[in-house]
N, C-alpha and C positions, 0 to 999 in steps of 0.2 A: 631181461636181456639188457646189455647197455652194449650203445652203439657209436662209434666213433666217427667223425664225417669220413671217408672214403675207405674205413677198413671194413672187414668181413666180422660179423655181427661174432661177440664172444658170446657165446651159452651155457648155458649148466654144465652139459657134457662133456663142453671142453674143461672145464674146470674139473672134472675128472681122469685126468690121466694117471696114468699111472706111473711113468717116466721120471727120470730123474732132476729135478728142477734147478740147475745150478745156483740161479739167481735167489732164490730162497736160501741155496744151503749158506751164500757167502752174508746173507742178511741173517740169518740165525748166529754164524758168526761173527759180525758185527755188535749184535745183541749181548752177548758174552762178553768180546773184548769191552764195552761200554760198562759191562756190568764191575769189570774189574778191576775198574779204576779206586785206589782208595778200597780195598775190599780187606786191605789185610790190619787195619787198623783198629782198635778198640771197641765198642759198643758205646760210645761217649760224644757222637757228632748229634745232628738233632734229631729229636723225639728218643732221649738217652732212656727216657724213662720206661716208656713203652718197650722200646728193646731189650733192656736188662732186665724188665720184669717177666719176660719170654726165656731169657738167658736163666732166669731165675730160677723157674717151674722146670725147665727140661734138666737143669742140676738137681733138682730135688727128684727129678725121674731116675737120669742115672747113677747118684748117690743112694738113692731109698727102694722104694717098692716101686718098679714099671708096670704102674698101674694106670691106666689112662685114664681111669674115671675118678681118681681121687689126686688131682692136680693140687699142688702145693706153693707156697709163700714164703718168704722169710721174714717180711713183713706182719705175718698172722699171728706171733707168740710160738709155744712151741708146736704144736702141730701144722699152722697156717691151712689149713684145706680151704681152697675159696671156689667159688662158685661164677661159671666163665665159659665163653664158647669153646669146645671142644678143642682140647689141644695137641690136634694134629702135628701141628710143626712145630712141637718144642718133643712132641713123645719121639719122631722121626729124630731128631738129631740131638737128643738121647741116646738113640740106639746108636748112633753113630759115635756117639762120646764113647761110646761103650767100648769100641775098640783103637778108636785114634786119640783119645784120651781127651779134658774137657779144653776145648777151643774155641773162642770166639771167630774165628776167622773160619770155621767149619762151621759153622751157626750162619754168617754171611755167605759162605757157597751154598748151602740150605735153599736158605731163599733165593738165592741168584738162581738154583739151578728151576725153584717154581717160577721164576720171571721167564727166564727163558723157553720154558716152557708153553707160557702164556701167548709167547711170541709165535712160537711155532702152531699151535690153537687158532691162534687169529687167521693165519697163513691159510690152513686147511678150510677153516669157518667162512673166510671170504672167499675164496679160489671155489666153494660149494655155490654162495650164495650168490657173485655177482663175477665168476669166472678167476684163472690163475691170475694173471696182470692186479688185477682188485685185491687180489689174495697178498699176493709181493708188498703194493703197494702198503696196505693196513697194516701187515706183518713189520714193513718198514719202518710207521713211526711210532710203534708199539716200541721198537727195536731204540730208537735213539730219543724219544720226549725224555724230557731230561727229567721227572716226578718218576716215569716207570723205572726209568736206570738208576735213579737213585736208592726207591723205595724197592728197589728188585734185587737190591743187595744189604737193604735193613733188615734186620731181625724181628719182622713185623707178620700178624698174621692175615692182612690186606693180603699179602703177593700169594700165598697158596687158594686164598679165598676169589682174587683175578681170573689165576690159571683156572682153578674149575668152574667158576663163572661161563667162561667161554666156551669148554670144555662142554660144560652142558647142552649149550644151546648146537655145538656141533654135534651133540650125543645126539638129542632127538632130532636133528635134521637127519642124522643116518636111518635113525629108525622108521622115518614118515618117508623113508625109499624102501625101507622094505620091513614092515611091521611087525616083527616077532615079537614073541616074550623076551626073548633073549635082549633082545637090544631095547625091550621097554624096561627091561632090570637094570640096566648099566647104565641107562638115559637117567633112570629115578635116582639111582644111587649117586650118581656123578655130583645133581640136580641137592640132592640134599649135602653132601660133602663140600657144598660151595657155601649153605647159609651154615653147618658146624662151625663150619671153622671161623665163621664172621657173618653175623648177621643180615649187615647190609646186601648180602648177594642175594637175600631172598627178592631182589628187585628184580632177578634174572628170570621170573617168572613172566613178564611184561614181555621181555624178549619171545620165550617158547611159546605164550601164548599168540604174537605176532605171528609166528612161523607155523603154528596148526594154520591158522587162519589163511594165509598165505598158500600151504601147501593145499587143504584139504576143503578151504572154507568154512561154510555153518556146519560140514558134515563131521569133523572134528568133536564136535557136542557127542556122535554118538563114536568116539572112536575108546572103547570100553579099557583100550592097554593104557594108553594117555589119560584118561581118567584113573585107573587105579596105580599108575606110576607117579602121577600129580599128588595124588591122597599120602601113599607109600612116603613118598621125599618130604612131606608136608607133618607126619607123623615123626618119620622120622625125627625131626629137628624141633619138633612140638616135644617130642619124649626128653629130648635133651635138656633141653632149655627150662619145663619142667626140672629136671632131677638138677640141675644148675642152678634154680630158683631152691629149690629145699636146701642146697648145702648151705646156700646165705642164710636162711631162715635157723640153721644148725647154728653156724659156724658164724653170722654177720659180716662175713668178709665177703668182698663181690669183684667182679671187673665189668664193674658196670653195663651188666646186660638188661634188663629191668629196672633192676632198682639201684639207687646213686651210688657211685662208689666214694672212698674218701671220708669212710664214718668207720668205726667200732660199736660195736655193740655195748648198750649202757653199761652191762651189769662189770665189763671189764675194764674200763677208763670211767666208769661217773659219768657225771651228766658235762658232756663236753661239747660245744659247740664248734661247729665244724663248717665250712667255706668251700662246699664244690663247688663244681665246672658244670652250668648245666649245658646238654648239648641240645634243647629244644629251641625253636627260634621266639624270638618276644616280636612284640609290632613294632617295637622301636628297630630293631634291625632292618627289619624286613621294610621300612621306610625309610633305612638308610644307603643314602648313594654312596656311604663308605662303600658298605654292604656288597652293592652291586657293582659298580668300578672296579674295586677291589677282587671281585671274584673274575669278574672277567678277564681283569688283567691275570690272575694266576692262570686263567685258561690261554690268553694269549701268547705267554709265556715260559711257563712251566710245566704245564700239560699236555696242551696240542703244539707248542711252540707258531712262530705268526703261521709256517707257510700250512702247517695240520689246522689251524686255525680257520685259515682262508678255504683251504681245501675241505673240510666238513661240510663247511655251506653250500660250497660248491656241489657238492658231490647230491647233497639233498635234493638240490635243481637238477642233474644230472640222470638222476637214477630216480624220478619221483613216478616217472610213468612201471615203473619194476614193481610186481606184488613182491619180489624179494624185497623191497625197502620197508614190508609193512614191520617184523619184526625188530627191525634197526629203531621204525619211528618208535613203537612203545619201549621200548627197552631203552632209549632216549629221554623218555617220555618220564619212566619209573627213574632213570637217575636221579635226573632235575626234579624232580618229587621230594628225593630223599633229601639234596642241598636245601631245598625251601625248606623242607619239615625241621631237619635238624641243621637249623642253621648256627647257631651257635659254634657246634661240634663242627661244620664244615669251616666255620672261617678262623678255628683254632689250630686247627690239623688238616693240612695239605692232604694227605693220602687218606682224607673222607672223602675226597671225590671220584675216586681211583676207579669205584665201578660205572662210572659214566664212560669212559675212556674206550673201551673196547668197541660199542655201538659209532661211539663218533671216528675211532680210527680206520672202521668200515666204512663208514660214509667218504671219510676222505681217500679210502683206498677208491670206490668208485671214481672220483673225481681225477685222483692220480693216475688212475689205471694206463694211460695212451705212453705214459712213460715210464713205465715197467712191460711193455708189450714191444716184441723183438718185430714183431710183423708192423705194429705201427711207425718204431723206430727207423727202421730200413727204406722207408717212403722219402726219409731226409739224407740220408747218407749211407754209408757203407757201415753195416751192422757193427761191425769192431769199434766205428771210431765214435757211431752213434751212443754208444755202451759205456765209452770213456768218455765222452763229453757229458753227459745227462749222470755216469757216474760220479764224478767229478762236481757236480753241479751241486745234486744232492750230498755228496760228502763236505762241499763248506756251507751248502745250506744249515747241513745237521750240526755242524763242528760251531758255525756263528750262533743258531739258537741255543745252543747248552750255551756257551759262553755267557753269552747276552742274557740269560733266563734267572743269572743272580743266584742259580741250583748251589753254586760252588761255595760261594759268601753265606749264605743262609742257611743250607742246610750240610754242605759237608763241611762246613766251618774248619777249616786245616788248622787256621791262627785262634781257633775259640774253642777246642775240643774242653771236654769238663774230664779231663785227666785227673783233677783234684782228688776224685773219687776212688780210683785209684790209688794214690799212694795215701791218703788216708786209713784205707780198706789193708794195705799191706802191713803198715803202722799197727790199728787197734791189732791184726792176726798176734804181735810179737808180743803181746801182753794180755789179751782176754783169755782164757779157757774156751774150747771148742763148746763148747756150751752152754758160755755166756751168755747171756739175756741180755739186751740191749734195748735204750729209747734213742732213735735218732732224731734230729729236726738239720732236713736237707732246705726247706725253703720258706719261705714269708709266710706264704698265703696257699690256698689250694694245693696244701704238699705232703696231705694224709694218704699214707699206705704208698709211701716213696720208697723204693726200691735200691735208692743207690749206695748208700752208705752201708746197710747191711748184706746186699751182693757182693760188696769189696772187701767187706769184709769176713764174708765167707758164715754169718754171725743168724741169729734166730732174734728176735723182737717186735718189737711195735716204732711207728715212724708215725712224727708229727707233723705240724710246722708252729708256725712263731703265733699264729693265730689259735690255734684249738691246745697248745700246752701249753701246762699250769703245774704247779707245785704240788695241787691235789693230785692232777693225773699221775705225776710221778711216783709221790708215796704212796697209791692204791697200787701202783705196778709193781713199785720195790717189795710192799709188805706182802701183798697178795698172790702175786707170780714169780717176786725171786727177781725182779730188775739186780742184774749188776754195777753194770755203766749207763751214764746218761751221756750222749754225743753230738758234737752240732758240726755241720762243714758250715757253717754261716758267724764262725766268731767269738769270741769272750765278749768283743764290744758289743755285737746286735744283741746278746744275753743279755747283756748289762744295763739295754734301755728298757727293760723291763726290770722295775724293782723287787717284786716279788719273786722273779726266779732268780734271779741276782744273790736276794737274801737265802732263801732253802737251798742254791748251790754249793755259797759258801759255808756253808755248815760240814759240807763233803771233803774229801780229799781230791786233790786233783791230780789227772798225770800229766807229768810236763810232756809237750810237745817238742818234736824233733825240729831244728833251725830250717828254715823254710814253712814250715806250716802250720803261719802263725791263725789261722783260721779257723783250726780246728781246737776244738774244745772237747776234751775228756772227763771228766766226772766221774768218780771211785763210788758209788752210791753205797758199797758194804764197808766204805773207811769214816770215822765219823773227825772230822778236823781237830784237832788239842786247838784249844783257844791260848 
């Protein structure tokens, strides 16, 4: 229970009604309008890469064979089959290419609509666990942290792997109210469709197991549907993950689930040295106060924003006498696991933290709860006008944190979008053959299995960067696979500081580039230059 000083004690039950909840329906609302700001714009703001290589695979769905288990690349050569969490949200708006024809901006409703979704999950999930008002509240800055609104309308597979994250842990709170098979299938299933689609959710195990313990106690040990739904979801995404493991092992190409991504296999590029990302954390991080400053502040301000911030902690003081806070504490507990373990990967990419978020927006819904509660409201003033002032409140509460949070400058970058890639991609379309073979180098360093220059350009090949390609890797591509073009958005000049590709380029023909795009470099590799 959590208790208010002079209200009437909220309990599980009332957190069951069945009624219509206004205050929710205009927060789900909110949630939406938030999401669509900047929605109808590009795939080109930040993490372009990750997005369009989503963008990538669900075109190679609705272009090729709708086959979900054989996800594809344009980055792989010609076939590209790579091996990868289960892809849910590119096969789903596939299907949907299939009749509104291929749209990035229908790829960003996609995921908006799993954000929103996610929103409304929390709503139910809290309103279960620590009454409606907790429920409003969590739902609330689910609804406006500026990381969910942002990442709730990327083309990323974080936001469906969120939504049933939470999803889950509501499945099995239904079912430890009333135990059937039935609802121990749709608990499992839920349970394993949160780690398919992204690994990380398999933390959301921390959570359900909190919530046996909680509901059932030690006696949960013997509760035989919860054990074989636990195993079922566990198999499940062990089978996956398995036959995701063999296609690299076939194929070399990966997205990095296992094993590194950012390499080829030898026998197709030669022996080429290559510069991932690792996303494990070293001890130098992890003793560094970048490190932790640094993280906190993104939680301070991007995540939970200050007052979600303030209010988590609060909420943990609040609600710590509640056996409902046991599953909050682990599944808390499993986040901040994941950030230590792979810290690298978290302090590279904002939306690695994404599965902490739901646990801490419950806690802080506890905390907020007395002002999302109409009964506690009404003790100060006349419910209308208490409604618009605390409404009000938190509407420039919410409106100053996105601002303030730097969401806008850094990650929807209005004035820094990589449009280059685009009208490069439109360019090579006027001159390659649909079934040109292409080598791109989109970047310096760590830019193997880049996705962007042959998404725009609609094109099949292999992608470098300025570190792992080499003149050999070229002419083992050219002779061996049929390379046509060799292509850089990075320049003739940064080419040029390498003598060696400098000298085997100019042996080729070049194609002139159109005024304006003096950065892009074309390479005829089946033209041999007249001296």
């Amino acid at each position: 229970m959590i208790k208010y000083p002079g209200v009437t004690t909220i309990d599980r039950e009332a957190g069951r009604r069945s009624s219509f909840d206004l205050a929710a329906f205009c927060i789900i609302l909110i949630a939406a309008a938030f999401r669509l700001y900047r929605i109808n714009i590009p795939l080109v703001d930040a993490h372009s890469w990750r997005q369009v290589t989503n963008a990538d695979i669900a075109r190679h769905f609705s272009e090729g064979i709708m086959n979900p288990f054989v996800p594809r690349v344009s980055w792989g050569g010609v076939n590209g089959v790579v091996g990868m969490e289960f892809p849910l949200l590119q096969y789903l708006t596939a299907s949907i290419w299939l009749v509104t024809g291929e749209s990035e901006f229908v790829a960003r409703l996609v995921a908006a609509a799993f954000s929103v979704g996610a929103v409304i999950a929390t709503y139910f999930l809290g309103t279960r666990l620590l009454g409606r008002p907790a429920g409003r509240a969590a739902a609330f800055l689910m609804a406006v942290s500026p990381s969910t609104v942002y990442f709730g309308r990327s083309f990323i597979s974080d936001t469906p792997m969120l939504m049933f994250s939470i999803a889950a842990v509501l499945a099995w709170d239904r079912y430890f109210d009333r135990p059937t098979t039935v609802r121990a299938v749709i608990a499992a299933l839920v349970t394993a469709l949160a780690a398919l689609v992204k690994l990380p959710a398999i933390l959301v195990l921390g959570g359900i197991g909190g919530l046996a313990l909680s509901r059932l106690g030690w006696a949960a040990l013997r509760d035989k549907r919860l054990w074989a739904g636990t195993v079922a979801a566990l198999g499940i995404i062990g089978a996956w993950y398995w036959y995701a493991d063999r296609i690299y092992l076939e194929t070399g190409l990966t997205q990095a689930v296992f094993r590194p991504s950012g390499t080829y296999p030898t026998d197709l590029a030669g022996e080429v040295f290559y510069r991932s990302v690792s996303h494990w954390a070293t001890s130098e991080l992890l003793f560094s106060r970048e490190f932790w400053v640094g993280m906190t502040m993104r939680f301070w301000e991007l995540h939970l924003t200050p007052f979600g911030f303030i209010g988590a902690i609060v909420g943990t003081v609040v609600a710590w006498r509640n056996r409902r806070l046991t599953p909050l504490a682990l599944w808390t507990a499993a986040g901040f696991a994941l950030v230590v373990v792979a810290a690298q990967g978290q302090w590279y990419h904002e939306f690695h933290q994404l599965p902490v978020l739901p646990p801490l927006a419950l806690l802080f819904g506890a905390a907020a709860a007395p002002l999302f509660d109409a009964a506690f409201l009404r003790r100060f003033a006349p419910l209308p006008l208490a409604i618009l002032v605390v409404g009000a409140g938190w509407g420039a509460a919410s409106f100053a944190a996105f601002g303030g949070s730097g969401v806008i400058r850094q990650l929807y970058r209005p004035d820094n979008l990589a449009e280059k890639f685009i009208a490069y991609g439109s360019f090579i379309q006027s001159f390659a053959a649909p079934d040109a073979l292409l080598i791109t180098v989109d970047y310096e360093a760590a830019g193997v299995n880049s996705p962007m220059l042959l998404y725009y350009a609609r094109r099949q090949g292999w992608s470098f960067d300025m570190f792992s390609i080499s003149p050999r890797v070229i002419e083992r591509l050219r002779t061996k696979q049929g390379v046509r073009y060799f292509v850089s958005s990075m320049g003739p000049e940064q080419m040029s500081a390498r003598d060696d590709l400098k000298l085997y380029l100019d042996g080729f023909e070049h194609v002139a580039s159109p005024p304006g795009m003096w950065r892009l470099l074309v390479v005829d590799l089946g033209k041999l230059r007249t001296r």
